[in-house]
Backbone bond lengths (Angstrom), bond angles and torsions (degrees), N, CA, C in turn:
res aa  C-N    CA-C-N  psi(-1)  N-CA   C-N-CA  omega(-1)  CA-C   N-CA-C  phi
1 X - - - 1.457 - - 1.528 109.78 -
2 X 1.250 105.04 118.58 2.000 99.70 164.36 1.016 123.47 -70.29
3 X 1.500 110.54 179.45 1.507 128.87 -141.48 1.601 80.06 -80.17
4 X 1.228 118.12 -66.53 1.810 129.70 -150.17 1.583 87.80 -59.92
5 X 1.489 137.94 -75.92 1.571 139.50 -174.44 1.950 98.78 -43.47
6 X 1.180 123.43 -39.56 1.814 101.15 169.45 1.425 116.45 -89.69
7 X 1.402 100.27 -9.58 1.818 102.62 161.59 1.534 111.82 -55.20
8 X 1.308 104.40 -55.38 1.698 99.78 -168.62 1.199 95.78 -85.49
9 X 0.900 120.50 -36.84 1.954 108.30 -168.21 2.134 101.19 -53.10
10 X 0.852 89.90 -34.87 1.477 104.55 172.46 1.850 104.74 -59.07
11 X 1.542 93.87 -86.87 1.431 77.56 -162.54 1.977 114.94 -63.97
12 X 1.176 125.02 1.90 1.655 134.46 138.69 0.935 106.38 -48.01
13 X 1.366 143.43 -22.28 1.477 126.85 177.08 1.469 103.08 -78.22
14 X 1.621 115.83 -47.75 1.408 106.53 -147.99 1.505 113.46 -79.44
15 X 1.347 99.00 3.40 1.974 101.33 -173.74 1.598 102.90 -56.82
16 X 1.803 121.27 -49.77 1.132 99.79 -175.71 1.578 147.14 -88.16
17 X 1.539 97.31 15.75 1.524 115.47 178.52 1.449 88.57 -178.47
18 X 1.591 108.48 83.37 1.666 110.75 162.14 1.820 113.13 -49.93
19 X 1.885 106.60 153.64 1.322 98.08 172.49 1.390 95.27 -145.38
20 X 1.371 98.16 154.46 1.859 97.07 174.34 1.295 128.98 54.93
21 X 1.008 142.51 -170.14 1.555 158.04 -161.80 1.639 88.79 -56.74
22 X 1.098 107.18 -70.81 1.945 115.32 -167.47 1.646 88.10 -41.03
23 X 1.819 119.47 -68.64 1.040 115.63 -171.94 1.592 127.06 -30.27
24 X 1.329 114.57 -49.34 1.294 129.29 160.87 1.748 127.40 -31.07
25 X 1.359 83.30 -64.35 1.586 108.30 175.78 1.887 98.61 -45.04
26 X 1.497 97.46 -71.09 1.620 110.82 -172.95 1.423 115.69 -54.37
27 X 1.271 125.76 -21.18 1.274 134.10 -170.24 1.591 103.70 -85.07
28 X 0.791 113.62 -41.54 1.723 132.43 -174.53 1.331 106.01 -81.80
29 X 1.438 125.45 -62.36 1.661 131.02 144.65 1.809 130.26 -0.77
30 X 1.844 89.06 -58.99 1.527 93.20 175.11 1.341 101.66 -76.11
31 X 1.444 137.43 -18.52 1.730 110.24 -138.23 1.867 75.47 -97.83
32 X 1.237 137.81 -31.91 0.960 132.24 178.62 1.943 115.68 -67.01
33 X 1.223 81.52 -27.84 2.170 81.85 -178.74 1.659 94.82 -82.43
34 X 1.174 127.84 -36.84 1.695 121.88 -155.88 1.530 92.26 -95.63
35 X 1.207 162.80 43.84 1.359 141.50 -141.16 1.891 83.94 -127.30
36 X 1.313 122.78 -38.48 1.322 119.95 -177.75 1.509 113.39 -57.15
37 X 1.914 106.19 -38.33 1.579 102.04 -177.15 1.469 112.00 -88.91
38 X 1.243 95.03 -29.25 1.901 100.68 169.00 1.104 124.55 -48.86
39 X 1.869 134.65 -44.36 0.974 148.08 149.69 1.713 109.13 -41.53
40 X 1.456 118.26 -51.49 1.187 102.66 -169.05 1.506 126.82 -107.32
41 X 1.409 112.64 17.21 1.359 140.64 140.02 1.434 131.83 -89.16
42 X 1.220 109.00 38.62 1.627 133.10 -163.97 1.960 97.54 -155.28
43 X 1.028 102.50 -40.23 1.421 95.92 172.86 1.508 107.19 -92.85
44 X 1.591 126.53 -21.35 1.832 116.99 166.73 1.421 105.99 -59.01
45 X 1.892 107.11 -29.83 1.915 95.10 -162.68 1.720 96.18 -82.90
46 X 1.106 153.17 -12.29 1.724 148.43 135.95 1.646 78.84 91.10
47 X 1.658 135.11 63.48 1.194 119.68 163.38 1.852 130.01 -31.65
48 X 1.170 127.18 115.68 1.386 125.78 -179.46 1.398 96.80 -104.98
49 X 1.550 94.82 -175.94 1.588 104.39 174.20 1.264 114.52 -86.73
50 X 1.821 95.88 150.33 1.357 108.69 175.15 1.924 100.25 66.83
51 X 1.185 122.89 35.74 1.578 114.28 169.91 1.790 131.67 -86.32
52 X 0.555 92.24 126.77 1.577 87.69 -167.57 1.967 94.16 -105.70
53 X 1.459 91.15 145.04 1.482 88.66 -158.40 1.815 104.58 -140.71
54 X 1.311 122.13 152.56 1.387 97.03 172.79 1.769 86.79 -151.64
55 X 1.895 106.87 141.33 1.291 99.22 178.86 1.458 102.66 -122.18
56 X 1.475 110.98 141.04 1.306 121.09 -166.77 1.812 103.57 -92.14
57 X 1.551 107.82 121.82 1.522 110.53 -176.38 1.590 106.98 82.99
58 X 1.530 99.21 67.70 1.849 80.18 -156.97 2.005 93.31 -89.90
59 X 1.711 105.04 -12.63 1.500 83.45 178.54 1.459 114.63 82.41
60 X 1.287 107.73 -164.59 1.573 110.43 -169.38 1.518 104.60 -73.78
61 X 1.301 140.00 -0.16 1.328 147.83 176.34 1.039 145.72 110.27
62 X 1.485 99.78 -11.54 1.767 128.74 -155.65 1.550 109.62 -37.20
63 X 1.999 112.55 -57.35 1.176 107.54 -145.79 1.547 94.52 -83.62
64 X 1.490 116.90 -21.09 1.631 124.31 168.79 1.629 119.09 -46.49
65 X 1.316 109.30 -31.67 1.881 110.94 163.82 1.365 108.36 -98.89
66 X 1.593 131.94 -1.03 1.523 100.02 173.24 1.702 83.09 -87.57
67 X 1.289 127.08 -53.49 1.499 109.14 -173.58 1.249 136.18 -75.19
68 X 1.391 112.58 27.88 1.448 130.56 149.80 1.451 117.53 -96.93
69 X 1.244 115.36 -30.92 1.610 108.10 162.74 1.922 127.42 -47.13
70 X 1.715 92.51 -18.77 1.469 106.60 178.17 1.598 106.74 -60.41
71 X 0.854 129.50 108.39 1.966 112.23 -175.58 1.403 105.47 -55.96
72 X 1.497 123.01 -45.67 1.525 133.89 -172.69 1.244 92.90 -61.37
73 X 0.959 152.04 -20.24 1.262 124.38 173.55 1.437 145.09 -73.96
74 X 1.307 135.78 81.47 1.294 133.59 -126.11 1.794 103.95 -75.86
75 X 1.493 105.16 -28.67 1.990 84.25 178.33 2.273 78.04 -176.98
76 X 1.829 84.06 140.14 1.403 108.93 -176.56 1.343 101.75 -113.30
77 X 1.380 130.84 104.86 1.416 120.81 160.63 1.599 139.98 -93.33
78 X 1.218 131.84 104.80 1.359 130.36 -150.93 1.721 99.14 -99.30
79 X 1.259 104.16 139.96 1.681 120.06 -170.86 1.331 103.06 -131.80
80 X 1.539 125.12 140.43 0.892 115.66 -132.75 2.014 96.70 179.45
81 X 1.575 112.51 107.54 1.816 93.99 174.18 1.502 116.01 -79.82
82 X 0.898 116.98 -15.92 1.980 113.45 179.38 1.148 112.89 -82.43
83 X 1.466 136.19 126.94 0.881 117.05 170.20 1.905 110.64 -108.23
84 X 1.471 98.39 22.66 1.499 91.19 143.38 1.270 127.33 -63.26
85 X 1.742 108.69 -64.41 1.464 98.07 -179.96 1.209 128.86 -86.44
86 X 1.411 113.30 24.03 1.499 120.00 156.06 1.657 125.63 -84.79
87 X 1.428 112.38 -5.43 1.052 135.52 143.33 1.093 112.67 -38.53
88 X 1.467 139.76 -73.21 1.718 145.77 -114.05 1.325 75.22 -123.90
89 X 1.650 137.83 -53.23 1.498 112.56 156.34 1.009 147.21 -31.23
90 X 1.819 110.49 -30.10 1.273 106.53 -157.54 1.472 99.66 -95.40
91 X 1.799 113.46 -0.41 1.475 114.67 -161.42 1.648 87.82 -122.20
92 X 1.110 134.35 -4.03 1.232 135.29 153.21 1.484 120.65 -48.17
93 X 1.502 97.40 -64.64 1.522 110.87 178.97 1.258 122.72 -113.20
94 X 1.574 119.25 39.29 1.434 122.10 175.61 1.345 118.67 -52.24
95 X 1.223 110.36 -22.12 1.691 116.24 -166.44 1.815 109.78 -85.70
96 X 1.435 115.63 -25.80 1.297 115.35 166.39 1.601 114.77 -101.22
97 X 1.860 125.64 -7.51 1.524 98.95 158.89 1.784 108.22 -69.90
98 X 1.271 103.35 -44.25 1.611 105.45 -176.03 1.757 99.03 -31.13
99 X 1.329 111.56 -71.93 1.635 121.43 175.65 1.510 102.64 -26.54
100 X 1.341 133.86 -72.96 1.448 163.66 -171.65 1.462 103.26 86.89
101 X 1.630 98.33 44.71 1.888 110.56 150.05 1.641 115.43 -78.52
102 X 1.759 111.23 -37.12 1.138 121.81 170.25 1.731 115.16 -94.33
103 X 1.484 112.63 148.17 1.466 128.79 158.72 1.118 134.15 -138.40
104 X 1.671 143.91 124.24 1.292 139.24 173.33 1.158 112.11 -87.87
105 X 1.540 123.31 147.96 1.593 124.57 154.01 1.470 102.31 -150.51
106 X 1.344 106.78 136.17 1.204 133.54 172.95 1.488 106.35 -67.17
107 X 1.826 133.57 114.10 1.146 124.55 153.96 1.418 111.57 -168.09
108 X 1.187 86.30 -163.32 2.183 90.18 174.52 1.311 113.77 -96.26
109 X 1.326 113.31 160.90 1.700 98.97 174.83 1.661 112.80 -85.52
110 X 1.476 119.62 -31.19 1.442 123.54 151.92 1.411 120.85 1.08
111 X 1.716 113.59 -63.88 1.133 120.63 -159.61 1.892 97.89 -137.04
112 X 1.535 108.45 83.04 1.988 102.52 170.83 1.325 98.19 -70.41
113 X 1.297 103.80 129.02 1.427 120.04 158.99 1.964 112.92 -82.35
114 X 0.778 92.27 54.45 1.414 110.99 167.17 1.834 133.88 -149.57
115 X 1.317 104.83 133.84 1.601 93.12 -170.78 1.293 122.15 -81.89
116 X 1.743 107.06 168.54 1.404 117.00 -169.63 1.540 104.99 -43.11
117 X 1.646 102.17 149.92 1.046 106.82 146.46 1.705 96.80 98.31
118 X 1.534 125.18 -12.57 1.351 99.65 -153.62 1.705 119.58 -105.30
119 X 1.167 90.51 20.41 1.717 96.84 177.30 1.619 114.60 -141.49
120 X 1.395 86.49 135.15 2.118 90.78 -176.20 1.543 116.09 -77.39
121 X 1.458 99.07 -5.14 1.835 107.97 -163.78 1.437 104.61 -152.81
122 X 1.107 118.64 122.85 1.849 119.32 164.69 1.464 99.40 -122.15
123 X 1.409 114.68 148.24 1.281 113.58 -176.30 2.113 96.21 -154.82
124 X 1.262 101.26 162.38 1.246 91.44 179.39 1.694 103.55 -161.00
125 X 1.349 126.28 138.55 1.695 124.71 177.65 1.209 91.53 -128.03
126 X 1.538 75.92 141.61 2.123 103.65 -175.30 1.494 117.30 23.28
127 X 1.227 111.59 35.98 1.513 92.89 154.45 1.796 124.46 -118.07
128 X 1.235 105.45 18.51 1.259 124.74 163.84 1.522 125.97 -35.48
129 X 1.156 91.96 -60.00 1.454 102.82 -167.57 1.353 110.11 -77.26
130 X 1.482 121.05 9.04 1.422 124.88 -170.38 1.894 100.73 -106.88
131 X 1.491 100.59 -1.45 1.603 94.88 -174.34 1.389 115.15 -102.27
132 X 1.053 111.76 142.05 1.735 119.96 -136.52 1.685 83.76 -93.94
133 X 1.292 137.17 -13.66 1.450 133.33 146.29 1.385 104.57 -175.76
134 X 1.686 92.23 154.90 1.597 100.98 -170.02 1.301 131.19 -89.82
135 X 1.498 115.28 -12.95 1.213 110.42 156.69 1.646 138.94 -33.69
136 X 1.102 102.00 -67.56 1.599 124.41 162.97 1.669 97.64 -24.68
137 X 2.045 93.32 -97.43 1.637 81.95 -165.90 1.699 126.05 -55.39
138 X 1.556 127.41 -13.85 1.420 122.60 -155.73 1.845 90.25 -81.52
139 X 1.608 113.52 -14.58 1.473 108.02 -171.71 1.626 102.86 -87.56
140 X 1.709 108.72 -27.63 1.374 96.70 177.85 1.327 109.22 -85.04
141 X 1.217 127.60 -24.85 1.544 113.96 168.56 1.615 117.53 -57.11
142 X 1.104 95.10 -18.88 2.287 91.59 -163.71 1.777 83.64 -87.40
143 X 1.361 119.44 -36.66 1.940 125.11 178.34 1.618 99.17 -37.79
144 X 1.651 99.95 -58.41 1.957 93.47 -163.71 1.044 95.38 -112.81
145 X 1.443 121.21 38.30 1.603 87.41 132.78 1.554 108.28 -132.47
146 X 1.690 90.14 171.67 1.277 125.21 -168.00 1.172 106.83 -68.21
147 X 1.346 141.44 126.46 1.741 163.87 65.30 1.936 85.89 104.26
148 X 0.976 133.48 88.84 1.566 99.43 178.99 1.369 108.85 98.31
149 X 1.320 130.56 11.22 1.531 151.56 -145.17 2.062 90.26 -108.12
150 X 1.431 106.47 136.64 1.428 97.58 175.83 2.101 98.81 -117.22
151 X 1.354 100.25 170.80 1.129 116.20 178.72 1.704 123.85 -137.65
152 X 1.199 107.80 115.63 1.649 116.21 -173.19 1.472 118.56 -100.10
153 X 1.397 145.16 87.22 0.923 120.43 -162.97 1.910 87.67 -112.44
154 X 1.371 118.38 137.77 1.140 128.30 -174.43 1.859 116.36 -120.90
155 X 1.441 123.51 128.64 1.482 110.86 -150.38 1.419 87.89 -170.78
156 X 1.411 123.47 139.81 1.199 145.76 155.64 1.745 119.34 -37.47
157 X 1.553 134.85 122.30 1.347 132.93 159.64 1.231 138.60 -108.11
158 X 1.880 106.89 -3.40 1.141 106.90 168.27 1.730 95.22 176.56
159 X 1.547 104.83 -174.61 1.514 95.67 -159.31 1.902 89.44 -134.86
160 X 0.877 135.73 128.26 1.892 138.22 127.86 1.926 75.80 74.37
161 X 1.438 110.90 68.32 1.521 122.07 165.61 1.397 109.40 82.20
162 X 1.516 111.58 -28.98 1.815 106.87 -174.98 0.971 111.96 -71.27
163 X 1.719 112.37 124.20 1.729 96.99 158.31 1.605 113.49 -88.89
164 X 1.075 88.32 160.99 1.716 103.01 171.70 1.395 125.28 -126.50
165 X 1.485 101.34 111.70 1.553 116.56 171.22 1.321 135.81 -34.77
166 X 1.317 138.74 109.29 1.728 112.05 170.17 1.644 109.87 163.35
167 X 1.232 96.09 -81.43 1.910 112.54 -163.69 1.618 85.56 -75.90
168 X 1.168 125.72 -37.60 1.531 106.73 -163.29 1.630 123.40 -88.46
169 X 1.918 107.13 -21.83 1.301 125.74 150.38 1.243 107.69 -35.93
170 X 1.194 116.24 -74.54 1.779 143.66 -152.79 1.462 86.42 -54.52
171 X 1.662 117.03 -67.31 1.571 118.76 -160.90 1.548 133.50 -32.44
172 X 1.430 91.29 -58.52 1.458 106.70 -177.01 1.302 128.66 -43.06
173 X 1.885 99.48 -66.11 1.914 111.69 171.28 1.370 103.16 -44.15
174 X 2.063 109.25 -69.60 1.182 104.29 -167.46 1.802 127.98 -41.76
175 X 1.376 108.88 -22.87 1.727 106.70 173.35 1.753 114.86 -78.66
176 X 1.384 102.44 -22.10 1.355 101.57 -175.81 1.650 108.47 -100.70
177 X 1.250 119.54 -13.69 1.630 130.75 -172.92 1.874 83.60 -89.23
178 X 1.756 130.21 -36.85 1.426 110.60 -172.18 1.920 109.51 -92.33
179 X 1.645 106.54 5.40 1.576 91.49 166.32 1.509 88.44 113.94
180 X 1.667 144.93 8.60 1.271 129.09 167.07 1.622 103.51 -76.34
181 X 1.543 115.26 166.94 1.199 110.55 168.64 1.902 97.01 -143.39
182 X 1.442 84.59 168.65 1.704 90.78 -166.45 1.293 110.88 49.87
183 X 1.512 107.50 78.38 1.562 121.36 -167.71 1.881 101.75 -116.48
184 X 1.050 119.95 134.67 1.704 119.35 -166.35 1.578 85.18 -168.46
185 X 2.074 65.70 154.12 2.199 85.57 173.09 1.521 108.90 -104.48
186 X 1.020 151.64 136.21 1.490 147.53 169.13 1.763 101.52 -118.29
187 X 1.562 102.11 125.01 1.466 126.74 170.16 1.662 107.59 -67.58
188 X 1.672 115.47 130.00 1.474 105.69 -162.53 1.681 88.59 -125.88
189 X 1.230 121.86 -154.62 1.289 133.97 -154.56 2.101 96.87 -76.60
190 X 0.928 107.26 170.64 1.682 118.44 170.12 1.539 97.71 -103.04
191 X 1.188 107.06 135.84 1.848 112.13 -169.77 1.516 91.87 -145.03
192 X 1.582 113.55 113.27 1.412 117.84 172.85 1.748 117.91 47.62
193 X 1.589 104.21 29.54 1.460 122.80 149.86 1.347 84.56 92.96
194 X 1.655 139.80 22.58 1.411 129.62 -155.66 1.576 90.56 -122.82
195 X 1.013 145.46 129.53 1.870 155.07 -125.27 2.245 74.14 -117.27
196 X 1.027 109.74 128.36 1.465 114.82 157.16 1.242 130.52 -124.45
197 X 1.049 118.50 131.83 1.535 132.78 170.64 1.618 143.35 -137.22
198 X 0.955 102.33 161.88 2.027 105.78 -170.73 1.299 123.67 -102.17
199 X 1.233 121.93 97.54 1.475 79.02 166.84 1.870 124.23 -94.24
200 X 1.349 128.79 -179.23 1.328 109.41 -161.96 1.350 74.99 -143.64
201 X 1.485 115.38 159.46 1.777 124.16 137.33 2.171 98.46 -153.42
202 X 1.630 91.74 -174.22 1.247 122.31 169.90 0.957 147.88 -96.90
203 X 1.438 118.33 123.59 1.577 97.53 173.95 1.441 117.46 -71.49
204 X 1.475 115.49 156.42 1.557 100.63 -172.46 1.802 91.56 -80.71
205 X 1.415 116.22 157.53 1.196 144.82 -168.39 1.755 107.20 -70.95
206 X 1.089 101.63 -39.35 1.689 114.84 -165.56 1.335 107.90 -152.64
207 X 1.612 116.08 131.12 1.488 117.28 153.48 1.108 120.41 -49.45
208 X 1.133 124.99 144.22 1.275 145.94 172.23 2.035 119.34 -93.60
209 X 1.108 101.77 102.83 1.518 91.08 -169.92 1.943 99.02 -106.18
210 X 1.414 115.79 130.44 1.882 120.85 148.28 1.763 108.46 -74.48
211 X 1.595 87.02 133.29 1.850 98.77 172.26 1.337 88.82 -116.21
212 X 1.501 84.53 135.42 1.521 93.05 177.16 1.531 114.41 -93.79
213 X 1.003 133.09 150.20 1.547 153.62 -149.43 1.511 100.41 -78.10
């Protein structure tokens, strides 16, 4: 094997839990390659007041300070397994944890260490394809959030005309088979010839209770 084919196979490793110096490099890398869908997965989440928000895979932090520039936004929490590039987050947006508008935590999406109910918005770019299945996290996302709570998950489907089969099949049912409603795909910007898209749904607003007769 050559040097350049274990070069990339290398830095292909570090996309899904950057480490060290490279990590750095890669962490900083994406926020500059994703910045077209980042921007335009920041205008699907329509910040309101008082939003409490948490983005899954937030990476070096980027889209966590454009949507802290929102003033209405009362607190952005970015989750995240490396804590390399939770580093370059944490020095990204030092100025809103100091505030405690911003928060980091290191974990899986499997298991949020956070309770029901506590976020109006989850949103997440390209880190989809890093979850070893979606059941798990799409049930802990519908857990914290709030009553009426939306969900953005934003991810690549194909490249320079190809489509590509798979994560976006899977997406849809799986949001409506775990209890989202008003579940849809929306086509987003072309980023480095790579086709992007969202999918979104709802939390339902209100339980629904049967009285029995």
């Amino acid at each position: 094997m050559g040097f350049k084919k274990r070069f990339s196979e290398r830095i292909d490793s570090q996309h899904g839990k950057p480490k060290g110096f490279l990590g750095l490099y890669i962490g900083e890398k994406m926020v500059r390659q994703h910045r077209p869908e980042t921007c335009w997965t920041l205008k699907l989440l329509n910040p309101q007041q008082n939003d409490r928000v948490l983005e899954l895979g937030c990476g070096a932090g980027y889209a966590m300070k454009q949507l802290l520039k929102k003033s209405i936004v009362e607190q952005v929490v970015g989750l995240d397994l490396s804590q390399t590039v939770l580093q370059s987050a944490k020095m990204r947006n030092r100025k809103e944890i100091n505030k405690g508008r911003a928060k980091l935590v290191q974990g899986h999406v499997n298991q949020l260490a956070f309770q029901d109910g506590s976020f109006t918005k989850v949103f997440s770019i390209h880190s989809v394809y890093f979850w070893n299945d979606l059941s798990a996290p799409l049930s802990e996302i519908y857990r914290v959030l709030m009553p009426g709570g939306k969900i953005i998950v934003v991810f690549c489907n194909g490249k320079n005309g190809e489509a590509w089969n798979g994560i976006e099949q899977k997406m849809l049912p799986m949001l409506k088979l775990t209890g989202f409603k008003n579940v849809e795909l929306l086509k987003g910007p072309d980023s480095r010839e790579f086709h992007t898209v969202a999918v979104i749904g709802e939390k339902e607003k209100c339980l629904r209770f049967e009285i029995d007769n």
